[in-house]
PASEBA-1860 file (N, C-alpha, C; in nm, 3 decimals):
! residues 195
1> XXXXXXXX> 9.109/6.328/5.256/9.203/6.224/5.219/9.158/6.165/5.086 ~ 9.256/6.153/4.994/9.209/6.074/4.856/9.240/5.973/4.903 ~ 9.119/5.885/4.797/9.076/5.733/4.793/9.196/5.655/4.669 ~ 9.284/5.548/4.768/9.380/5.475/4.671/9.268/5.386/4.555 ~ 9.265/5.369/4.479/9.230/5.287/4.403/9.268/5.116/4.434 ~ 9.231/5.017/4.465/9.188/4.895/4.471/9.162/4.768/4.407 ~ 9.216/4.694/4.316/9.136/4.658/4.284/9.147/4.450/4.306 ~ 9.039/4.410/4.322/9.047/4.260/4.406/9.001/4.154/4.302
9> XXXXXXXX> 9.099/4.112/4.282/9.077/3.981/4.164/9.039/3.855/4.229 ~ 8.946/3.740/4.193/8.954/3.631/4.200/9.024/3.549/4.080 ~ 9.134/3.420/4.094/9.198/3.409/3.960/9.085/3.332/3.921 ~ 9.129/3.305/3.793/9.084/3.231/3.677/9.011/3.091/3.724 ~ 8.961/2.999/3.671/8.931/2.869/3.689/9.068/2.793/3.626 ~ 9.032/2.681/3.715/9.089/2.548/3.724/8.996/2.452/3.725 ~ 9.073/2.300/3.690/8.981/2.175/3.662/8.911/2.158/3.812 ~ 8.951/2.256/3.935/8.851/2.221/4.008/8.779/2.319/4.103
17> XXXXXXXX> 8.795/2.424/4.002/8.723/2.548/4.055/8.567/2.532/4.059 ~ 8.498/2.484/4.156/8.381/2.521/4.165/8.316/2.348/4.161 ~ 8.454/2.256/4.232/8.370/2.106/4.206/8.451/2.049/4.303 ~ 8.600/2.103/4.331/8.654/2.030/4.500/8.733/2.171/4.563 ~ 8.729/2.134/4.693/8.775/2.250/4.773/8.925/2.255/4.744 ~ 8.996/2.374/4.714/9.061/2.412/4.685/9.174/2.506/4.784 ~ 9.214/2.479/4.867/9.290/2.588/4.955/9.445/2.578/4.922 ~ 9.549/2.537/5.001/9.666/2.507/4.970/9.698/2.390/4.825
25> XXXXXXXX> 9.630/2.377/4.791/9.683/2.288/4.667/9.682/2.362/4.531 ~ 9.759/2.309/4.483/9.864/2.402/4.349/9.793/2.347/4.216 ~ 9.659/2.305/4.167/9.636/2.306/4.027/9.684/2.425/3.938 ~ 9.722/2.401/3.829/9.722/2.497/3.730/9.579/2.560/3.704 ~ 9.599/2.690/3.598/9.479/2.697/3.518/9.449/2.634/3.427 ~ 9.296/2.559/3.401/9.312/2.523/3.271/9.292/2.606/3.140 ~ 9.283/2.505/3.049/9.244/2.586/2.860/9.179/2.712/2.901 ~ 9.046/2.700/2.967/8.953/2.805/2.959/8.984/2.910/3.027
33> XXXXXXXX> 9.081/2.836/3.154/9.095/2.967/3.250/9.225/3.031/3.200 ~ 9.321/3.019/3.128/9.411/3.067/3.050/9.318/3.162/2.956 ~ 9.243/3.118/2.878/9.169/3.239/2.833/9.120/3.343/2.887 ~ 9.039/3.322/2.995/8.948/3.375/3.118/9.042/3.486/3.144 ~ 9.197/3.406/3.191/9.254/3.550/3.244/9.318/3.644/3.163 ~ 9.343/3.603/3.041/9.364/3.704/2.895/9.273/3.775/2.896 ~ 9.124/3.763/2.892/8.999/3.846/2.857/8.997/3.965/2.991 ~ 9.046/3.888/3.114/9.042/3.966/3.162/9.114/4.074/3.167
41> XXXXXXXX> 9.208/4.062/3.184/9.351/4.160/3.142/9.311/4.248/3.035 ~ 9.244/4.200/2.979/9.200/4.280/2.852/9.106/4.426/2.907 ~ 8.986/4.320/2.971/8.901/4.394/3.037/9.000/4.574/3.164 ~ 9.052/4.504/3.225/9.097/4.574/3.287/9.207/4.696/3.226 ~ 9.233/4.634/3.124/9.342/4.779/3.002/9.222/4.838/2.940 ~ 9.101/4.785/2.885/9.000/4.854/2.851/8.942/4.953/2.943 ~ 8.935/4.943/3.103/8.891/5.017/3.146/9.023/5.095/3.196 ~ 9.158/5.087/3.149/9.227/5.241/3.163/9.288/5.214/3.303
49> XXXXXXXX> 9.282/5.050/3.352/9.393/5.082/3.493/9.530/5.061/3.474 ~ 9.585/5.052/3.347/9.744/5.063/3.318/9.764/5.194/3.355 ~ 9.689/5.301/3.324/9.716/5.467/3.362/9.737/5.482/3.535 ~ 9.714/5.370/3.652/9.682/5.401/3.734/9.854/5.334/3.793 ~ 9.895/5.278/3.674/10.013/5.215/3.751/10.013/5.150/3.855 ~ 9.939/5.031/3.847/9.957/4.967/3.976/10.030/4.835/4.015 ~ 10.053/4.858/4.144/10.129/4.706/4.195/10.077/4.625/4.157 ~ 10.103/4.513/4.126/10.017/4.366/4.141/10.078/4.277/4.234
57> XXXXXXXX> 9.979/4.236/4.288/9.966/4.128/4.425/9.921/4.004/4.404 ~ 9.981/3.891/4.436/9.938/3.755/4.386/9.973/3.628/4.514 ~ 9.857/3.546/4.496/9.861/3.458/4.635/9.999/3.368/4.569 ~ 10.054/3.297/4.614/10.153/3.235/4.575/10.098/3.119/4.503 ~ 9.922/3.046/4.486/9.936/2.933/4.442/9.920/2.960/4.268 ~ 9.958/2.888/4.166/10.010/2.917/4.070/9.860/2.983/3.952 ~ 9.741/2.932/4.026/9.644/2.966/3.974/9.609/3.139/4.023 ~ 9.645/3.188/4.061/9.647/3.289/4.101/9.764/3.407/4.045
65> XXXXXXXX> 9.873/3.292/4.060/10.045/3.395/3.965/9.992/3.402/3.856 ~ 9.962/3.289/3.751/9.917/3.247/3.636/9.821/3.402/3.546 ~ 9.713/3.403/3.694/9.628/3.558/3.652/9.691/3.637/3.643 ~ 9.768/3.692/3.742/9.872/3.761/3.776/9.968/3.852/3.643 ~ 10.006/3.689/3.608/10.112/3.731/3.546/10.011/3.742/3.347 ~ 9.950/3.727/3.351/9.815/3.771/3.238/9.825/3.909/3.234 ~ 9.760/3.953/3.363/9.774/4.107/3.355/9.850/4.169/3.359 ~ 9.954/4.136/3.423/10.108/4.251/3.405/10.164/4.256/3.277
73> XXXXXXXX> 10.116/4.130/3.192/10.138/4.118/3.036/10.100/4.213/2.936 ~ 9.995/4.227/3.020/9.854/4.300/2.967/9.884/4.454/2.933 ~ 9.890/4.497/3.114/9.876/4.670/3.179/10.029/4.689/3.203 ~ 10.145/4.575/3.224/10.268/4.639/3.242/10.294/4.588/3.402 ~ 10.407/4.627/3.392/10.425/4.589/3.564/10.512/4.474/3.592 ~ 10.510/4.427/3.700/10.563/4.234/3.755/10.470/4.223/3.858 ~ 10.452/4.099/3.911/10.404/4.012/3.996/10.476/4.008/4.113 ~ 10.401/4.047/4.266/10.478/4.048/4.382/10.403/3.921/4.464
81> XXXXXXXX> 10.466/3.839/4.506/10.347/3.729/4.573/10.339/3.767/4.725 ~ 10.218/3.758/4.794/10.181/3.854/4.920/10.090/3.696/4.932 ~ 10.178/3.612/5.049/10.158/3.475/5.115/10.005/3.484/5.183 ~ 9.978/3.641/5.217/9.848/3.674/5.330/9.750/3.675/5.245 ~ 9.746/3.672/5.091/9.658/3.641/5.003/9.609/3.529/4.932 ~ 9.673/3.416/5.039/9.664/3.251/4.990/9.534/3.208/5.056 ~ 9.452/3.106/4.940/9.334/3.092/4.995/9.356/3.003/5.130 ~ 9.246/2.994/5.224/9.197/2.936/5.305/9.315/2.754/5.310
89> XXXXXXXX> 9.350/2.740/5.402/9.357/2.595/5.437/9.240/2.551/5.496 ~ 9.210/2.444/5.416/9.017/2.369/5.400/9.056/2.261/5.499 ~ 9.195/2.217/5.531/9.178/2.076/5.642/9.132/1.959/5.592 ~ 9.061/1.953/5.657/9.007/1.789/5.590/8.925/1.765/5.471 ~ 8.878/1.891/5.426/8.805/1.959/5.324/8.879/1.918/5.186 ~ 9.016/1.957/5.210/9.086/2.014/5.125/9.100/1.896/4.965 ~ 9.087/1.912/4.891/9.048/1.812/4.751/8.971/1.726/4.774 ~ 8.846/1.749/4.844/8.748/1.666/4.799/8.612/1.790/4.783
97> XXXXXXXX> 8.507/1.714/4.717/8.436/1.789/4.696/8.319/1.778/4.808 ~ 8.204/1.832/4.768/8.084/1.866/4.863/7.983/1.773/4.937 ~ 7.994/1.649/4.800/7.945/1.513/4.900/8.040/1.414/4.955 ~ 8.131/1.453/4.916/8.259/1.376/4.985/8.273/1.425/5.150 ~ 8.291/1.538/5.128/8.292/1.620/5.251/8.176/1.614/5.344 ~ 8.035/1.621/5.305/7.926/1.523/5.367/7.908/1.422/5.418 ~ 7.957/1.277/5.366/8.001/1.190/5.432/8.125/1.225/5.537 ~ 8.199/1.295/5.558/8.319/1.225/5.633/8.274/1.350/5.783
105> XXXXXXXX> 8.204/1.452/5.738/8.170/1.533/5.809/8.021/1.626/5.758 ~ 7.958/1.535/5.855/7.839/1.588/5.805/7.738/1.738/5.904 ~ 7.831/1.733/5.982/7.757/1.888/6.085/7.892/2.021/5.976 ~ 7.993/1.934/5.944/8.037/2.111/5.900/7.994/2.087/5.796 ~ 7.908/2.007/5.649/7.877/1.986/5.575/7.750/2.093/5.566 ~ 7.650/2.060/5.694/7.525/2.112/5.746/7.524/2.257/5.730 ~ 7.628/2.291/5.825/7.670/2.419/5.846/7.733/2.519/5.744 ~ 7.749/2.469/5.660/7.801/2.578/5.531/7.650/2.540/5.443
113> XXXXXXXX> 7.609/2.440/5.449/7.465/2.451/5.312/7.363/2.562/5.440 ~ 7.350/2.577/5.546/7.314/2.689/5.599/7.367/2.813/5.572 ~ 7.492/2.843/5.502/7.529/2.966/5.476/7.625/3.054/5.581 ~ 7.687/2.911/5.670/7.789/2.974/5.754/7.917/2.989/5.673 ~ 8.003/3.098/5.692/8.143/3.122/5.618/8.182/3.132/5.805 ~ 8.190/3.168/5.879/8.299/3.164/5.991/8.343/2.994/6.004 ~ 8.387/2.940/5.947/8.470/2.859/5.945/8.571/2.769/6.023 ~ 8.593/2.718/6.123/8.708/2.668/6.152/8.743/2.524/6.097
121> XXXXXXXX> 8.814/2.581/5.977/8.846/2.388/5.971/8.912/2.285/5.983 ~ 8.864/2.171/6.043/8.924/2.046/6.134/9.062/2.012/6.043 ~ 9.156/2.037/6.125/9.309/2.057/6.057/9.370/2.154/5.958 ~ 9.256/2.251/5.923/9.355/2.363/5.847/9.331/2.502/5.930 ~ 9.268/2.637/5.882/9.259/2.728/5.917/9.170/2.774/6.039 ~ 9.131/2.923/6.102/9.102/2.932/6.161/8.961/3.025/6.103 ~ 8.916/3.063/6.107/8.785/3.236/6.054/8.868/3.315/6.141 ~ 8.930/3.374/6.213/8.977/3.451/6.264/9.133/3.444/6.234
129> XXXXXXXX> 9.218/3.368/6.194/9.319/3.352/6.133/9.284/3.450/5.985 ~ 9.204/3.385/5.934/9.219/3.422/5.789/9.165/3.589/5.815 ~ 9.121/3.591/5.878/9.063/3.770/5.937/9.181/3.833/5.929 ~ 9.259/3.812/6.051/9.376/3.871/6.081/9.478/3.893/5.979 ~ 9.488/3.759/5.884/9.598/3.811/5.797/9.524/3.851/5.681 ~ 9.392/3.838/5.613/9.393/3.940/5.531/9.358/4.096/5.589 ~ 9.321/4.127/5.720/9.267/4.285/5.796/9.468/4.331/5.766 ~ 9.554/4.275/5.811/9.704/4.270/5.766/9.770/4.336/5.655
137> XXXXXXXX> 9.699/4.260/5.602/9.734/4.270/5.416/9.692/4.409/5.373 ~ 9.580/4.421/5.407/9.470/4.556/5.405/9.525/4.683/5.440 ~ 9.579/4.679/5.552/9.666/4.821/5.635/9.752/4.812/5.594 ~ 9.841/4.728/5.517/9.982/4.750/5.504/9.921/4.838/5.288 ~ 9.869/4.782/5.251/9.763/4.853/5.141/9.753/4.976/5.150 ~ 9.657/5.027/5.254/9.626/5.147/5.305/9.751/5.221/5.338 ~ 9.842/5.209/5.380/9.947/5.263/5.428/10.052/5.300/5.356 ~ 10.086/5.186/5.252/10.142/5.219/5.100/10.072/5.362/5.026
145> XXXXXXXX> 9.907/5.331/5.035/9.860/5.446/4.930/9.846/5.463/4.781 ~ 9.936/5.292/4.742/9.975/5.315/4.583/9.842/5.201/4.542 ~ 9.824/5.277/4.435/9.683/5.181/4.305/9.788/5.042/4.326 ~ 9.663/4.954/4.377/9.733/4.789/4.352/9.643/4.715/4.308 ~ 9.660/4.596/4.234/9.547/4.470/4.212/9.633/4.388/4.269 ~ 9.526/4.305/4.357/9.528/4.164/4.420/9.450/4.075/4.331 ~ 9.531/3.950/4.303/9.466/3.829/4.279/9.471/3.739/4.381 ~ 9.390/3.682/4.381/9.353/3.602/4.528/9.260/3.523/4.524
153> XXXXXXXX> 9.152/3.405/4.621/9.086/3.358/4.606/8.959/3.458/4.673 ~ 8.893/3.356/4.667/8.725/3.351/4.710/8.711/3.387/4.864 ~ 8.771/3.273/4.950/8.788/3.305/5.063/8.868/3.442/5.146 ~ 8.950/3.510/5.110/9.040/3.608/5.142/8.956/3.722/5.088 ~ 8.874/3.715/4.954/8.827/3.824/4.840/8.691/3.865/4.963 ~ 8.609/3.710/5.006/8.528/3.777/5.066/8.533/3.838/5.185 ~ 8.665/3.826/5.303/8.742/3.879/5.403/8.731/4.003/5.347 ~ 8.824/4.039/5.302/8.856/4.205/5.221/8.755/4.264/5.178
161> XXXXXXXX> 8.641/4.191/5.131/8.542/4.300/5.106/8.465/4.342/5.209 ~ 8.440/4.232/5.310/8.328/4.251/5.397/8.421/4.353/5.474 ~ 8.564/4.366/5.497/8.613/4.470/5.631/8.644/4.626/5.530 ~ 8.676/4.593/5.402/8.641/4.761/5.320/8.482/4.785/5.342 ~ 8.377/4.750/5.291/8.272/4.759/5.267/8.199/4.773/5.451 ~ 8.267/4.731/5.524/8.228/4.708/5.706/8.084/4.652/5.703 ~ 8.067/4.522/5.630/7.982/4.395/5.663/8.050/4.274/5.695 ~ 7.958/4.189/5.731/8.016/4.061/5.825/8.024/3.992/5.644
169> XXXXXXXX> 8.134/3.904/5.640/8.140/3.789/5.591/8.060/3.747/5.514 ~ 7.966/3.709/5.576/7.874/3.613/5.561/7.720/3.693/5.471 ~ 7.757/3.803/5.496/7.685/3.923/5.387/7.721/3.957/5.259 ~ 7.863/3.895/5.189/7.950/3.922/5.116/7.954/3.798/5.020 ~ 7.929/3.836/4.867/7.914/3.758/4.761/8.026/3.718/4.759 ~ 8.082/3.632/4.720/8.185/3.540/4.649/8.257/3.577/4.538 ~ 8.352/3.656/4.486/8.343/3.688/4.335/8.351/3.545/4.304 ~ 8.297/3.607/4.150/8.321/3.471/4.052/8.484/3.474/3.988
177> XXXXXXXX> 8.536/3.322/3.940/8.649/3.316/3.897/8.657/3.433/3.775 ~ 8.784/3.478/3.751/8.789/3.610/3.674/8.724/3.716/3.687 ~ 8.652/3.722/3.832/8.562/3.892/3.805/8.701/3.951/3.871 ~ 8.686/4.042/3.877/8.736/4.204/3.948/8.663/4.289/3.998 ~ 8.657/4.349/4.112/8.616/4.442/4.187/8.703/4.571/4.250 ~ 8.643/4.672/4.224/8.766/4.827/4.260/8.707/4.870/4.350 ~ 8.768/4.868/4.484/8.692/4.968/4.608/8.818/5.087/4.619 ~ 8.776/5.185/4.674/8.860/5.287/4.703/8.871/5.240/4.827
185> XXXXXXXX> 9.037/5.240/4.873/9.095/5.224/5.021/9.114/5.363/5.036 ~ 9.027/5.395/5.157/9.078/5.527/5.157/9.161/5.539/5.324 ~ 9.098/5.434/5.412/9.198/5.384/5.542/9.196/5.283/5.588 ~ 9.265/5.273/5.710/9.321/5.112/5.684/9.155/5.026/5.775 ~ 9.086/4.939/5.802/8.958/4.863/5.760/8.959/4.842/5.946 ~ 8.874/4.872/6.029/8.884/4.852/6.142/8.947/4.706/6.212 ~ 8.995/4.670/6.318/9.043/4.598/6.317/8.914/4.486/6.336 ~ 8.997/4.305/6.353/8.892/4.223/6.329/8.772/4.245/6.456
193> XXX> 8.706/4.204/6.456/8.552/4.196/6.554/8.531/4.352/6.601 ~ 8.559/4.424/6.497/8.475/4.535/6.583/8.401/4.592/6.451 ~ 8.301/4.605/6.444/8.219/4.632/6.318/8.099/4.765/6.362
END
């Protein structure tokens, strides 16, 4: 069986990429990350994936279309938005940052500076929610067969890698805003909890 080509974007930065939790809420990109995702686009026609013709996939929040629509500028194409690629709902998390979130909850505070990602958070998502619909996203991928890039967040990016790659989560780097990563899908990623 040939290996589809893959490839998994985190978008660009925003004014609060990497300083408040970020799930369902709609910042733009800023100055830099408007650049960020030009360079990248760049990057990615430099390495020759316009030849591969691929779909592009984009979470619906605008920091993510924004990349999106960078690279289809870039390599060609349009922007399809795929909802199962929207980051994480953070709950009570959600726009505040890390000591904020300490005070108001300080055991799930505890529990992520330990290095837990299974997640459930108090009023938004589930770790097994977000499993299911990106393991989802994945087979319907696999099943297509066609070269695609996903832009997406952090949370979903590290879902998808750990069930291509068949490690837990919690073994699985984070991309950074604007990296890209190409795995070959070559079938669809076992289903969730069985590793």
């Amino acid at each position: 069986m040939s290996a589809t080509p893959l490839i998994l974007v985190r978008h660009a930065p925003t004014d609060w990429t990497g300083r408040r939790y970020c799930g369902r809420s709609d910042p733009p990109l800023h100055a830099a990350g408007e650049i960020e995702a030009r360079a990248l686009a760049g990057r990615l026609a430099g390495a020759g994936v316009a030849a591969l013709a691929p779909r592009i996939l984009a979470s619906p929040r605008r920091r993510a279309t924004a990349t999106a629509a960078a690279i289809a500028a870039v390599i060609g194409g349009s922007v399809t938005v795929d909802e199962r690629w929207e980051e994480v709902d953070f709950g009570i998390a959600e726009g505040r940052t890390f000591a904020e979130l300490r005070d108001i909850e300080p055991s799930l505070a505890a529990r992520l500076e330990a290095g837990d990602v299974a997640i459930d958070w108090p009023g938004g998502e589930t770790a097994a929610s977000l499993e299911i619909r990106v393991r989802a996203a994945i087979a319907d991928l696999a099943a297509l067969g066609r070269p695609t890039i996903v832009v997406s967040h952090a949370g979903p990016l590290r879902v998808a890698l750990a069930a291509l790659t068949e490690r837990a989560p919690r073994d699985v780097a984070v991309p950074a805003p604007g990296e890209a990563i190409r795995v070959d899908l070559v079938a669809a990623p076992p289903a969730a909890g069985k590793r």
